[in-house]
PALUMTOR-747792 format. One record per residue (C-alpha): x, y, z; residue in three letters. Coordinates in steps of 0.02 Angstrom, whole numbers, plus 50000, padded with zeros to 5 digits. Example, Ala and Ser with C-alpha at 12.3 -4.5 7.8 and 13.67 -1.06 7.14 Angstrom:
506154977550390Ala506844994750357Ser
END
This chain:
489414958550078Unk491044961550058Unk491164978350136Unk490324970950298Unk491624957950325Unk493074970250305Unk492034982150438Unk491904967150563Unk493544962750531Unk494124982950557Unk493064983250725Unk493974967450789Unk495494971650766Unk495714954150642Unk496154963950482Unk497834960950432Unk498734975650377Unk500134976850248Unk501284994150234Unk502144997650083Unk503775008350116Unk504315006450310Unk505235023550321Unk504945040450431Unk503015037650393Unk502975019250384Unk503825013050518Unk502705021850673Unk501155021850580Unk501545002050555Unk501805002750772Unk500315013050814Unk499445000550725Unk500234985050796Unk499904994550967Unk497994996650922Unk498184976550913Unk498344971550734Unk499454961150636Unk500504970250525Unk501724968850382Unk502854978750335Unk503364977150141Unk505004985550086Unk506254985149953Unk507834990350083Unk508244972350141Unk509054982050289Unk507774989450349Unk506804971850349Unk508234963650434Unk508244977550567Unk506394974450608Unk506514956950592Unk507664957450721Unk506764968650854Unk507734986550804Unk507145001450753Unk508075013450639Unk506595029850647Unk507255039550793Unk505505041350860Unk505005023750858Unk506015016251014Unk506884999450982Unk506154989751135Unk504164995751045Unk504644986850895Unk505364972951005Unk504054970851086Unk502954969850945Unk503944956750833Unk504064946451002Unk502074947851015Unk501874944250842Unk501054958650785Unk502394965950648Unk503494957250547Unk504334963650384Unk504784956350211Unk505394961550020Unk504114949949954Unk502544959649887Unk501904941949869Unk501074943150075Unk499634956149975Unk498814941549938Unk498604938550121Unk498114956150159Unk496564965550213Unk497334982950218Unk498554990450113Unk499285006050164Unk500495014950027Unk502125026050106Unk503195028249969Unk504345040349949Unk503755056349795Unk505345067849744Unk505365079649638Unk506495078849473Unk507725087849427Unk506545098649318Unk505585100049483Unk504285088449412Unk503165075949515Unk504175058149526Unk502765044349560Unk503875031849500Unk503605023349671Unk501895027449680Unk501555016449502Unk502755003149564Unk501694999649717Unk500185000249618Unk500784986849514Unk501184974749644Unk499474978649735Unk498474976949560Unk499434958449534Unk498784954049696Unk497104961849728Unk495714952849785Unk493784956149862Unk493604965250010Unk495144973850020Unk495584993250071Unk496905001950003Unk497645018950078Unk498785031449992Unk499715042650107Unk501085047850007Unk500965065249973Unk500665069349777Unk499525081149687Unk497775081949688Unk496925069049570Unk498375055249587Unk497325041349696Unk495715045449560Unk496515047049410Unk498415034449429Unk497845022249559Unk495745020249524Unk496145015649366Unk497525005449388Unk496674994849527Unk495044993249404Unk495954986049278Unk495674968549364Unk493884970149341Unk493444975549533Unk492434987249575Unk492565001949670Unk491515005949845Unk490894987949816Unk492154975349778Unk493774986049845Unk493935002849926Unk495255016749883Unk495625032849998Unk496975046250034Unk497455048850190Unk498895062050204Unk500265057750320Unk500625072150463Unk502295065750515Unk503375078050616Unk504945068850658Unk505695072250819Unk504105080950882Unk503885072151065Unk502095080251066Unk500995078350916Unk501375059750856Unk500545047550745Unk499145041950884Unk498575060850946Unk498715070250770Unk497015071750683Unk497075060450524Unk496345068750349Unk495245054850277Unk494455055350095Unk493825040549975Unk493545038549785Unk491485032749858Unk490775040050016Unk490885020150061Unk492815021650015Unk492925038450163Unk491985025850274Unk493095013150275Unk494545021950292Unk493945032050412Unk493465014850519Unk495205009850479Unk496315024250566Unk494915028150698Unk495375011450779Unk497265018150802Unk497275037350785Unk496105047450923Unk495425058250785Unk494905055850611Unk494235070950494Unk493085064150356Unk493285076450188Unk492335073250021Unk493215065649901Unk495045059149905Unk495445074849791Unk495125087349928Unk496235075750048Unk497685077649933Unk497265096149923Unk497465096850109Unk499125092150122Unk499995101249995Unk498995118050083Unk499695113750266Unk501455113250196Unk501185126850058Unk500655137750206Unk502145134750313Unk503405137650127Unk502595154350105Unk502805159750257Unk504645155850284Unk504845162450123Unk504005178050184Unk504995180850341Unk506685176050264Unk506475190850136Unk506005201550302Unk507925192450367Unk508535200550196Unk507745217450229Unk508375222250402Unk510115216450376Unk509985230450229Unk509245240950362Unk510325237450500Unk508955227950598Unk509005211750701Unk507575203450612Unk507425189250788Unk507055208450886Unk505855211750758Unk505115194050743Unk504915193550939Unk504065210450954Unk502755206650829Unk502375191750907Unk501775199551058Unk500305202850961Unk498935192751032Unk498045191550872Unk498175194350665Unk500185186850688Unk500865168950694Unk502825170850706Unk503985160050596Unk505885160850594Unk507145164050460Unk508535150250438Unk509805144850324Unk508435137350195Unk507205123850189Unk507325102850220Unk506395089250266Unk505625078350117Unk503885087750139Unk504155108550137Unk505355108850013Unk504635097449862Unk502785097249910Unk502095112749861Unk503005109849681Unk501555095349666Unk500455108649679Unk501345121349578Unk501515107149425Unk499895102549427Unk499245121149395Unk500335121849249Unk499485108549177Unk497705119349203Unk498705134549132Unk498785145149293Unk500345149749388Unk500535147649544Unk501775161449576Unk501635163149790Unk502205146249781Unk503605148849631Unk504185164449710Unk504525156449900Unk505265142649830Unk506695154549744Unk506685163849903Unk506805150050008Unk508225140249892Unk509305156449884Unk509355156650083Unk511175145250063Unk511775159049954Unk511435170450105Unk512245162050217Unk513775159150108Unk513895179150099Unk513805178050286Unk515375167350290Unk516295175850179Unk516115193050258Unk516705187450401Unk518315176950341Unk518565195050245Unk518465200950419Unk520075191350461Unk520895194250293Unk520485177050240Unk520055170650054Unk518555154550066Unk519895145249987Unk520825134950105Unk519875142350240Unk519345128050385Unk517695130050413Unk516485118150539Unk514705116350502Unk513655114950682Unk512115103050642Unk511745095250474Unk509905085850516Unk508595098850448Unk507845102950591Unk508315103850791Unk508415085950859Unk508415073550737Unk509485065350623Unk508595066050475Unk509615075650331Unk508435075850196Unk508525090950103Unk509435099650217Unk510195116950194Unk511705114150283Unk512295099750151Unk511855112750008Unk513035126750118Unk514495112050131Unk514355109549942Unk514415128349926Unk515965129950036Unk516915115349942Unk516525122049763Unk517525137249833Unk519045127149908Unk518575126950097Unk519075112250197Unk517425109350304Unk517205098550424Unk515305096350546Unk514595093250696Unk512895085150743Unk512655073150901Unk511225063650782Unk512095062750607Unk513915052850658Unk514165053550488Unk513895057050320Unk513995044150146Unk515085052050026Unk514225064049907Unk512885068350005Unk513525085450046Unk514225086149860Unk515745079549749Unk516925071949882Unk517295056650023Unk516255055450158Unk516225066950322Unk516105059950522Unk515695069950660Unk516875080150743Unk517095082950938Unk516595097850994Unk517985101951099Unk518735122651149Unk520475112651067Unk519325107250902Unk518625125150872Unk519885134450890Unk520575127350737Unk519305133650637Unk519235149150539Unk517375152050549Unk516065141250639Unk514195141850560Unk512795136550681Unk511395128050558Unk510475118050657Unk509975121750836Unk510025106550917Unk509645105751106Unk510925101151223Unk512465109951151Unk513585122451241Unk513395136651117Unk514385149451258Unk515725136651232Unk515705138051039Unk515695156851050Unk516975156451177Unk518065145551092Unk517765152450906Unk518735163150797Unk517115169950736Unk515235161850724Unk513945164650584Unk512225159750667Unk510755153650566Unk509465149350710Unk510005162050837Unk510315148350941Unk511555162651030Unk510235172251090Unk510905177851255Unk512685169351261Unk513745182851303Unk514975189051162Unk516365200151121Unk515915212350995Unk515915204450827Unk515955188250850Unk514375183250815Unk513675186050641Unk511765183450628Unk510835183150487Unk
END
């Protein structure tokens, strides 16, 4: 009985949804369903981030501020701190954020939290979604038994799923609406629920067995995508001992029509997702007594990368018969990733930190960070954009390109450089005097 009211409810588009951490996952998947025609709520601790909704504004780069307008206006998403509005839900949909400690052990802190304010509040008929990523066996064995504490039952009473978020900020292609949605419940009726749920908003769902396998998923996409950057930066490592350029060797293989998918070397991992996700997996094998060593190994590979670059730097302020100390050096791009402003994890605040713990003055330039909070790139005050003007690099000993953005004169930087260490090869084809350009 009560699973056919939430269905009819699901179909009609009268559900009322509640989100649970309005961040880079929160936030559009809260829109695409607001779009689809529901009422949602967004529930977060950040009063900010509530005030900026309430009023009409976005703060996710890929969520403009006249959708979210538009959708306040029209009464289909609104935002509060109180977790008081689950009582009044149909839906719950968990986005909280999972870091690793500093032991690089799970953190579900926020996971458990959330649970705790849905379990207070839980009533018949409800769904509730877990999308933040975690390790296999969290929504069966932390939030099934937390939610059937109040006596509810599972596939009948309540329904519990996973559903991994695919969120690929500042990708103008593949958003929240056109990327196929993993789907898996604690019950078969749990999957079917769910998968009712995102069908109505997302073009394509994919059904999988249990909510296990969902989780497992997720942490294989971005495992895949760890090793293999792993992989190719230790080919970056090899053919500067061998006196290679690893792009020339990248782009030839990748004519290839078949048996090759080409990834790049860079200056190390970010994001929230690459970096920490395939440690879920990697912790959870320990506690089955296996070791996942692929996934160990990349991740030293991949966190050494900094370290790399830092060598890089400091061959070429040898070059100039210049100590790191008191050396000015600019960092070009500190968002993870080309076009975006999001910094989490980002290599180039572990290469400022580097630079500083060796007595360089640094300074940065990114058209999507303006600025920086004070020890986010390590001990020390805040940093704000610089211009990037011929007069502003030439007072730099060394410029480091670490995140290709789009849109940026990189002839000019070369042009106007002492001497440029490049991460991305974002100077591929910018004409240069010999020695100018350091790639990795």
């Amino acid at each position: 009985m009560e699973g056919g009211r939430l269905k009819e409810k699901l179909r009609d588009h009268s559900a009322r949804i509640g989100i649970i951490g309005m961040g880079y996952v929160g936030l559009p998947l809260a829109a695409e369903f607001g779009r689809a025609g529901f009422k949602v709520d967004g529930i977060d601790l950040d009063s900010s981030k509530v005030r900026e909704i309430v009023a009409g504004r976005s703060y996710i780069p890929d969520v403009p501020d006249a959708e979210v307008s538009a959708l306040v206006d029209a009464g289909r998403l609104s935002a509060t701190t109180d977790f008081e509005i689950i009582k009044k839900l149909d839906v719950v949909v968990t986005c909280v954020p999972t870091p690793l400690r500093k032991t690089r052990d799970p953190d579900i802190s926020y996971i458990v939290s959330a649970l705790e304010e849905i379990a207070r509040r839980l009533h018949k008929g409800m769904l509730i979604v877990l999308e933040s990523t975690t390790y296999p066996g969290t929504t069966e064995e932390v939030m099934l038994p937390g939610l059937s504490e109040t006596g509810l039952k599972v596939g009948k009473d309540f329904f519990l799923a996973f559903s991994p978020e695919r969120v690929d900020p500042g990708n103008k292609i593949w958003r929240t609406r056109n990327t196929p949605k993993v789907v898996g419940g604690i019950t078969p009726a749990c999957s079917a629920m769910a998968s009712l749920l995102y069908s109505q908003a997302v073009e394509r769902v994919v059904p999988v067995t249990s909510a296990r396998a969902a989780e497992m998923i997720k942490l294989l996409e971005n495992t895949f995508r760890s090793v293999n950057i792993a992989l190719v930066n230790e080919i970056a490592l090899i053919c500067d001992r061998l006196g290679l350029d690893v792009w020339e060797i990248i782009d030839g293989a990748a004519t290839k029509p078949f048996g090759f998918m080409p990834f790049y070397p860079g200056p190390g991992l970010g994001g929230h997702c690459i970096p920490i996700d395939p440690h879920y997996l990697s912790w959870k094998l320990r506690t089955l007594d296996y070791q996942a060593r692929f996934i160990e190994l990349a991740a030293e590979i991949n966190g050494q990368m900094p370290h790399y670059v830092l060598s890089k730097v400091v061959d070429a302020l040898n070059d100039q018969r210049k100590a790191v100390a008191g050396s000015r050096i600019l960092a070009v791009g500190v968002a993870y990733k080309r076009d975006t402003s999001d910094t989490r994890e980002s290599p180039s605040l572990d290469l400022i930190k580097l630079l500083r713990e060796r007595g360089a003055r640094v300074d940065y330039h990114d058209p999507h960070v303006p600025q920086l909070a004070a020890g986010m790139a390590g001990p020390g005050p805040g940093m704000k954009s610089i211009r990037l003007t011929p007069q502003a690099l030439r007072r730099y000993d060394c410029t480091i390109i670490v995140t290709d953005h789009k849109g940026l004169d990189y002839q000019k930087v070369v042009d106007s450089s002492r001497v440029v260490v490049d991460t991305r090869n974002a100077t591929r084809g910018v004409r240069a005097r010999r020695g100018r350009v350091i790639k990795l």
